[in-house]
C-alpha positions in Angstrom: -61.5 104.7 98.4 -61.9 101.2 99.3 -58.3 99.7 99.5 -57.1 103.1 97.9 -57.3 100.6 94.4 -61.1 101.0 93.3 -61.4 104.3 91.3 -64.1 105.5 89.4 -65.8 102.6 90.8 -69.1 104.0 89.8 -68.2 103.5 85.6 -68.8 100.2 86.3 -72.5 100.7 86.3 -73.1 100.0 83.0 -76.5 101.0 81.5 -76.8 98.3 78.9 -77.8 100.0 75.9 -76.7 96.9 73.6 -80.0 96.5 71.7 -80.6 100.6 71.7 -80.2 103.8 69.8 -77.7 105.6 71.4 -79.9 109.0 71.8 -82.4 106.3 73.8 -80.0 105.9 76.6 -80.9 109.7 78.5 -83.6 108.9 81.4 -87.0 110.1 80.9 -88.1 113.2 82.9 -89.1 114.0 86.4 -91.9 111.4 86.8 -90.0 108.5 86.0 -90.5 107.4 83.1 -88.3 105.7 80.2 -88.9 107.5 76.7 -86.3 105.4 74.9 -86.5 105.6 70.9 -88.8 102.1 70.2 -86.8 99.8 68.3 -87.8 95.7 67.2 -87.9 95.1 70.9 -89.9 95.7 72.2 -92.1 96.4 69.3 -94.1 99.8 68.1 -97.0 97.3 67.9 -96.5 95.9 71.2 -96.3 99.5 72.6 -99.7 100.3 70.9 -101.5 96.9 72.4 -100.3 97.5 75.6 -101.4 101.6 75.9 -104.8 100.5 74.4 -105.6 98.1 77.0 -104.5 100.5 79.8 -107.1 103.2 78.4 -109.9 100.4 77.7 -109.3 99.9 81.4 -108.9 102.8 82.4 -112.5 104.3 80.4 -114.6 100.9 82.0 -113.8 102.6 84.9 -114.9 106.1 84.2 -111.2 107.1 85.2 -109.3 110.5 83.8 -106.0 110.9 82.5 -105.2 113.0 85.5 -106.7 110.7 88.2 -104.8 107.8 87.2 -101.5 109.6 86.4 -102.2 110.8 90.1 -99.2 112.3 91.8 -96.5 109.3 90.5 -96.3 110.8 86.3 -98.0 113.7 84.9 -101.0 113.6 82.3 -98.7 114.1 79.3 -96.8 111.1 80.0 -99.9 108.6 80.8 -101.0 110.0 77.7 -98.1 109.0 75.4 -98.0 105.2 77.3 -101.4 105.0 76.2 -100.6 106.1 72.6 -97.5 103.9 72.9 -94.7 106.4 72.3 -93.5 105.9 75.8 -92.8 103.1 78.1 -93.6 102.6 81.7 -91.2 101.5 84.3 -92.2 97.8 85.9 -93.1 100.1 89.0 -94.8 102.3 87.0 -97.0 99.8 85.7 -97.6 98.0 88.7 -99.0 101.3 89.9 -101.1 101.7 87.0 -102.5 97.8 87.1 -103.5 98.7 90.8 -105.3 101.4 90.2 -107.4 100.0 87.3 -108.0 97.1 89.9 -106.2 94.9 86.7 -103.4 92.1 87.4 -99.8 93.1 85.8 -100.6 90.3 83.2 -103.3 91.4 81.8 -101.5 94.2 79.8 -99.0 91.9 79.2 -100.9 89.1 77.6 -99.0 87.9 73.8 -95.7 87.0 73.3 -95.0 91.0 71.4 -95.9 92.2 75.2 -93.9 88.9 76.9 -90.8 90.8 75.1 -92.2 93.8 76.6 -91.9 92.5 80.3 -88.9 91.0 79.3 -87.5 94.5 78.4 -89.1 96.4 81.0 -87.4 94.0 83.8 -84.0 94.7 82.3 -84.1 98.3 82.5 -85.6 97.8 86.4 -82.5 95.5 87.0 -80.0 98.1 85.6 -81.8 101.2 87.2 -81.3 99.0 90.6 -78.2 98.7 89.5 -77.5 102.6 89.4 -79.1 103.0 92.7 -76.5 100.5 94.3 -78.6 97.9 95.0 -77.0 95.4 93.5 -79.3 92.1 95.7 -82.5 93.9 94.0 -80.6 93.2 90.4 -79.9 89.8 90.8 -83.5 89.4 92.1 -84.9 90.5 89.0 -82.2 88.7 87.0 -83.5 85.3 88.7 -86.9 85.7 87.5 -86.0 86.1 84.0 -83.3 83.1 84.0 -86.8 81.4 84.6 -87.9 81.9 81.6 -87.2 79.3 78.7 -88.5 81.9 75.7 -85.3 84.0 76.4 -83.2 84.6 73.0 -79.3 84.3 73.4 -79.2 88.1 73.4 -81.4 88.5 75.6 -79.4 85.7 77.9 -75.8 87.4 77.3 -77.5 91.0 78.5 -79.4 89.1 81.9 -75.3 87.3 82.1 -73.9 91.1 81.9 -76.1 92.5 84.1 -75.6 89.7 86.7 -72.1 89.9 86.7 -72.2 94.1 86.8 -74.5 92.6 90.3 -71.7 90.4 91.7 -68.8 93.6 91.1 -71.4 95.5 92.7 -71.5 93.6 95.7 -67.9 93.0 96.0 -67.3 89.5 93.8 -65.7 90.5 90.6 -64.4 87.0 91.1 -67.7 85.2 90.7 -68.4 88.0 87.3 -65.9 86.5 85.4 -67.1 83.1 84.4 -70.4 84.5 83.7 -68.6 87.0 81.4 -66.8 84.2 80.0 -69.9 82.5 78.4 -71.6 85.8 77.6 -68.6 86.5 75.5 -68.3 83.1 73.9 -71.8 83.8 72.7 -71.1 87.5 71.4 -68.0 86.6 69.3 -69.9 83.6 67.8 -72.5 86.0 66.7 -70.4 89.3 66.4 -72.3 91.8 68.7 -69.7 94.5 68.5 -71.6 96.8 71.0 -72.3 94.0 73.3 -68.8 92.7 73.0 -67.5 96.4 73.5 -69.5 95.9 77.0 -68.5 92.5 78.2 -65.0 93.4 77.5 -65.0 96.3 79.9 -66.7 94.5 82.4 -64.4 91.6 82.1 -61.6 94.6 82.6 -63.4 96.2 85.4 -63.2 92.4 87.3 -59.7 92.0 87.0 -59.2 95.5 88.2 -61.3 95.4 91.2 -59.5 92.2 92.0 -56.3 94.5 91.7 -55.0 93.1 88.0 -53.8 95.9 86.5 -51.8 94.3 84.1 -55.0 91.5 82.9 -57.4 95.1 83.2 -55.6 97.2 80.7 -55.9 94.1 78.1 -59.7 93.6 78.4 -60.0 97.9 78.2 -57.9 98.2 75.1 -59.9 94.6 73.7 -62.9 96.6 74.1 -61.8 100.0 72.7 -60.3 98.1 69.3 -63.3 96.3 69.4 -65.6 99.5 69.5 -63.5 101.0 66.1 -63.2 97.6 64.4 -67.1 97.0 64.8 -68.3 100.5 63.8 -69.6 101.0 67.1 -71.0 104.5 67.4 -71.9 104.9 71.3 -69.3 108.0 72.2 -71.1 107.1 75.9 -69.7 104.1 76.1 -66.4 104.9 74.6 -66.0 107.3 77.2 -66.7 104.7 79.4 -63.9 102.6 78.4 -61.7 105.0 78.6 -62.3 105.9 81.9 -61.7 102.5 83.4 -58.3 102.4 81.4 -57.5 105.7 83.4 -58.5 104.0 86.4 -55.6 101.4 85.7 -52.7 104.4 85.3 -54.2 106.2 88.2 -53.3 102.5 90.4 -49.9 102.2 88.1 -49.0 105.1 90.2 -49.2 107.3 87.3 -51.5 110.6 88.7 -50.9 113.1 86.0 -50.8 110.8 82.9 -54.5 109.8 84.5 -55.6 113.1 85.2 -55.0 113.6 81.2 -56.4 109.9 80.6 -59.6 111.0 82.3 -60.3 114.5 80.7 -59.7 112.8 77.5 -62.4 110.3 78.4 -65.0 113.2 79.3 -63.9 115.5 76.2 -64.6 111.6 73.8 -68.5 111.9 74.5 -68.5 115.4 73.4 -70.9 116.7 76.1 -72.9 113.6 76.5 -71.9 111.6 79.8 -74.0 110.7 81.3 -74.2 111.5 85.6 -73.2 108.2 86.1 -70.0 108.1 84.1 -69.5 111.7 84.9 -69.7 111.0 88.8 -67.1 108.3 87.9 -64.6 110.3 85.9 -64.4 113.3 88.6 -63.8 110.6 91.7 -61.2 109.4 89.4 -59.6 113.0 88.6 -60.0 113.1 92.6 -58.1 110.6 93.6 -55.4 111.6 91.0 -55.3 114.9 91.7 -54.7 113.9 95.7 -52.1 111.6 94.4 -50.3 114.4 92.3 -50.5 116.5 95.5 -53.2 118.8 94.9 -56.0 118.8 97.4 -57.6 121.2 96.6 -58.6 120.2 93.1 -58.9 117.2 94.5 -61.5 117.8 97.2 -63.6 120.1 94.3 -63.5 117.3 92.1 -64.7 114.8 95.1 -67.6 117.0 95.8 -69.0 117.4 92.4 -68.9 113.8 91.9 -70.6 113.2 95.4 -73.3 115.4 94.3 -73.9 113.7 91.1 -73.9 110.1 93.1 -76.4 111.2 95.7 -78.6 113.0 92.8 -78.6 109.5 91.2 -78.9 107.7 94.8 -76.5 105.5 94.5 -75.9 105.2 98.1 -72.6 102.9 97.9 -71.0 105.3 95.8 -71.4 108.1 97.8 -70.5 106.4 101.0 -67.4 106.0 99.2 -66.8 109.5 98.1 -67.4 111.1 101.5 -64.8 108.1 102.3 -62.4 109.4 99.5 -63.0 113.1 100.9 -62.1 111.8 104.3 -58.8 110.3 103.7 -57.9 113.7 101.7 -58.8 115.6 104.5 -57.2 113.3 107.6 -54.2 113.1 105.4 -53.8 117.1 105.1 -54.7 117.4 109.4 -58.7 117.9 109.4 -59.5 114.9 111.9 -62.6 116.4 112.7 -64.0 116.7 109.3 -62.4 113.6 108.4 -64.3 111.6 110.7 -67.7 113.6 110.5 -67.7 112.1 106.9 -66.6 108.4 107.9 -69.5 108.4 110.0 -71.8 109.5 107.7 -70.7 107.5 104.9 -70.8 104.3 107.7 -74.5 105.3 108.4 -75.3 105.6 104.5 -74.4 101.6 104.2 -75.7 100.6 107.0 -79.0 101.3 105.9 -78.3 99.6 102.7 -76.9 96.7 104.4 -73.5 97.0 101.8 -70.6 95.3 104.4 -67.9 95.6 101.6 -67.0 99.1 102.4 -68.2 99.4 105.7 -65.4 98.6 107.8 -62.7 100.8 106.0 -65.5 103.6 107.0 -65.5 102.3 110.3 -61.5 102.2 110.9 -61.2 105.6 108.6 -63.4 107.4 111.8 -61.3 105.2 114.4 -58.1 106.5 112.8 -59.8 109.7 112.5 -60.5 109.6 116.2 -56.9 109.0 117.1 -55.9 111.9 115.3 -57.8 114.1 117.3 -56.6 112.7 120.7 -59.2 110.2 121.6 -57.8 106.8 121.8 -60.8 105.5 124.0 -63.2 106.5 120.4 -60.9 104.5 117.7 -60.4 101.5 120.1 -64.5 101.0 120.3 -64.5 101.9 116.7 -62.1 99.3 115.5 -64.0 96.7 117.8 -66.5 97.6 115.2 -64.7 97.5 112.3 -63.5 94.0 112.8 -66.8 92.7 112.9 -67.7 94.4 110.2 -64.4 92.8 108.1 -65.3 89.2 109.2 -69.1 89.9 106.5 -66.0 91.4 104.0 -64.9 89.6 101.1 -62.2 92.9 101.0 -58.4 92.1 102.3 -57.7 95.5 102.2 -60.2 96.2 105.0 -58.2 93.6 107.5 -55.4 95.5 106.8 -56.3 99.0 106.9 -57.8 97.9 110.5 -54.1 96.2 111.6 -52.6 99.1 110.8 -54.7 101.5 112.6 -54.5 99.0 115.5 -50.7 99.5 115.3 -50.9 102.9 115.5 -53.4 102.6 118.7 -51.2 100.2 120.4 -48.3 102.8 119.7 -50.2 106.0 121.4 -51.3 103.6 124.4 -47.2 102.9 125.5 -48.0 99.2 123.7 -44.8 98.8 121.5 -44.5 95.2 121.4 -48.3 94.7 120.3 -48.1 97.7 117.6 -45.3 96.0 115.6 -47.3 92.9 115.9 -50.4 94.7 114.3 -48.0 96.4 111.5 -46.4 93.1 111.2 -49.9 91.5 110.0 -50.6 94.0 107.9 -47.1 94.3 106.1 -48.7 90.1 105.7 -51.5 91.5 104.3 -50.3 93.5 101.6 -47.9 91.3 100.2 -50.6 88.3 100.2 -52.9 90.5 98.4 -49.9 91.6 96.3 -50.5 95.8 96.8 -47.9 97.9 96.8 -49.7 101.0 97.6 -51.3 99.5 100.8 -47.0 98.1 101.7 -46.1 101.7 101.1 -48.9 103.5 103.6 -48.4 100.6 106.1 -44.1 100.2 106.1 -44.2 104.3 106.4 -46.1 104.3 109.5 -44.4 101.4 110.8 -41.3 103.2 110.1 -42.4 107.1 112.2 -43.2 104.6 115.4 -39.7 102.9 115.0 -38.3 106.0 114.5 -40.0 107.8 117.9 -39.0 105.1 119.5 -35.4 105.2 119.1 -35.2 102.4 116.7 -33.3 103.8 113.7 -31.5 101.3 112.1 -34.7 99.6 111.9 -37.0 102.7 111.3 -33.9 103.1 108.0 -34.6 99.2 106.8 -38.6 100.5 107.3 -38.6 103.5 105.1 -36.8 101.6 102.4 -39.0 99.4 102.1 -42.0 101.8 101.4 -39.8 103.9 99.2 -39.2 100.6 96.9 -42.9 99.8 97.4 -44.2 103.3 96.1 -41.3 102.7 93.0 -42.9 99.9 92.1 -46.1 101.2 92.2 -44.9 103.8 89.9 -43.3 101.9 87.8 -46.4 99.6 87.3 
């Protein structure tokens, strides 16, 4: 967990379903395609214009159902696009324009079908979104801030998804003004559902940059919201209350969250979605470590690993094999431990995600030293501070110092380990976390201890025993 402070990090995905029915928000099936119930936008009509100019093409050209549909979407589904009862993906229909040897545009052609592309490249932003790819989103959200035809609704969902892009890549700060204006523009126009969203996203921002306090506001704004408006989304109520979990699970408060979290997953009656699921078990994870239960916790991990890599999100399983491995390293299994830091580095390297990379790379270094190979974390931390300085993340300097110190210490350098714990002792209270001044002063404190220091090793464990009481005391 990046810093040990971002939970459930995966509820932040947010599928914005603002404008939708809530029974429109399951995926379409295996081939890829979006069957969401079509409301005013974009239109039945549209829909219709837009299927019959794909099977005008497609009969010029003397082309079956089947052959177009090749191995991409089945028959059935090309079928219902052409009848308009379902909606291609922007992909989907790029494949489709290629192989009727048709631009994009030309199926796209009046303003009812401008409102189409306008729709489809939302739902291609937020499925990038799920898939962790959060430079894709922002991509597609630039092309559409080109557009001057966009209504405000339209702009406050391109301002949510763009700031749900910035969280993703590690800038909650930069979400917030965006938020900020989308917001103004919902309560000027009360749009309670959209409201209900911006709210939680405003929360998830201040928890990410570790608010806790300024997060709880924004979650319970957004869940009085939801019953003041009449919202009826029990997906993204559950939502909500997962990310309010998140904030007593960082309060220090495991078993009150463990609750918070089943209550969350019991609200939608059955109907979370993988993506909140995925998120609610890292959080019951992480609580259930914290409550001092690892094996629920690991089982918990795993299913929600499984759920993330079933959705690809790569970032978010990365971090669950990094969740795993701190539950495992912190219970004596170096060697499974680090097996998962490295495979969890690997997975965002090939993403190119730097947020999380380098608490990966000092988790296997750490890892390493565990397992009595001081010469493997020493080249690994090399690593992992190069990865920090591409960080916007504190937390991963100082999870690095740390693991320095305890290098230094097994190498017979005293002096330059209480440098290293010293920094990171810095570290924590400029980035104002108690958890991190806890895990760092305790360590600090066993190296004192071994090395005959008491009285200071006694001033050392103090210290993280009043940290981890004001942690719980949140």
């Amino acid at each position: 967990m990046r810093g040990r402070a971002a939970v459930g990090e995966a509820q932040n995905s947010t599928a914005i379903k603002a404008a939708r029915t809530p029974k429109s928000n399951s995926p379409g099936a295996k081939d890829g395609l979006q069957k969401p119930a079509l409301g005013p936008t974009p239109s039945r009509r549209a829909a219709e214009q837009m299927g019959r100019r794909i099977r005008k093409a497609r009969q010029e050209l003397g082309i079956s159902l089947s052959a177009l549909a090749g191995k991409d979407f089945s028959r059935s589904f090309l079928n219902q696009i052409e009848l308009g009862t379902a909606r291609p993906s922007v992909r989907n229909l790029q494949i489709i324009a290629e192989r009727l040897n048709r631009p994009l545009e030309y199926f796209l052609q009046d303003h009812e079908l401008s409102a189409t592309a306008i729709e489809l490249a939302l739902t291609e932003a937020e499925t990038c979104l799920r898939r962790g790819d959060g430079p894709g989103a922002q991509h597609l959200i630039a092309r559409l801030v080109e557009r001057q035809n966009l209504s405000h609704e339209i702009r406050v969902r391109v301002d949510l998804i763009q700031a749900e892009a910035f969280i993703r890549q590690g800038a909650a700060d930069e979400s917030i003004p965006i938020l900020q204006r989308a917001i103004a523009v919902g309560e000027a126009r009360r749009w309670y559902q959209l409201l209900v969203e911006l709210y939680d996203r405003m929360g998830s921002s201040h928890y990410l940059l570790r608010r806790p306090v300024e997060a709880a506001r924004w979650f319970e704004k957004a869940l009085a919201t939801y019953e003041s408006g009449g919202v009826s989304d029990p997906l993204l109520k559950s939502r909500v209350l997962g990310h309010r979990a998140n904030v007593l699970y960082v309060s220090g408060h495991p078993h009150e969250a463990i609750a918070a979290y089943k209550a969350a997953i019991g609200t939608a009656e059955g109907l979370v979605d993988m993506q909140g699921l995925a998120g609610m078990y890292e959080g019951l994870a992480m609580s259930f470590h914290k409550a001092g239960q690892p094996d629920r916790a690991l089982t918990y991990a795993q299913r929600s690993l499984r759920l993330y890599e079933t959705l690809q999100d790569i970032r978010m399983s990365a971090q669950l094999r990094n969740n795993m491995a701190n539950i495992l390293l912190e219970h004596g299994d170096a060697a499974e431990a680090e097996a998962l830091f490295v495979a969890g580095a690997e997975q965002l390297r090939g993403v190119g995600d730097t947020e999380l990379l380098p608490h990966l790379i000092a988790g296997a270094a750490e890892a390493a030293l565990e397992r009595g190979d001081p010469g493997a974390a020493a080249s690994r931390l090399t690593v992992a501070l190069k990865a920090a300085a591409s960080s916007n993340d504190r937390i991963a300097l100082l999870t690095i110092e740390r693991v320095m110190g305890r290098l230094a210490d097994a190498t017979g350098k005293t002096a330059e380990a209480r440098q290293h714990f010293e920094r990171a002792l810095e570290i924590a209270d400029q980035v104002n976390s108690a958890v991190d001044r806890t895990r760092v002063a305790y360590d600090y404190a066993k190296i004192l201890e071994a090395s005959g220091e008491h009285q200071e090793a006694a001033r050392r464990y103090r210290e993280a025993f009043e940290s981890r009481k004001a942690t719980a005391q949140g």
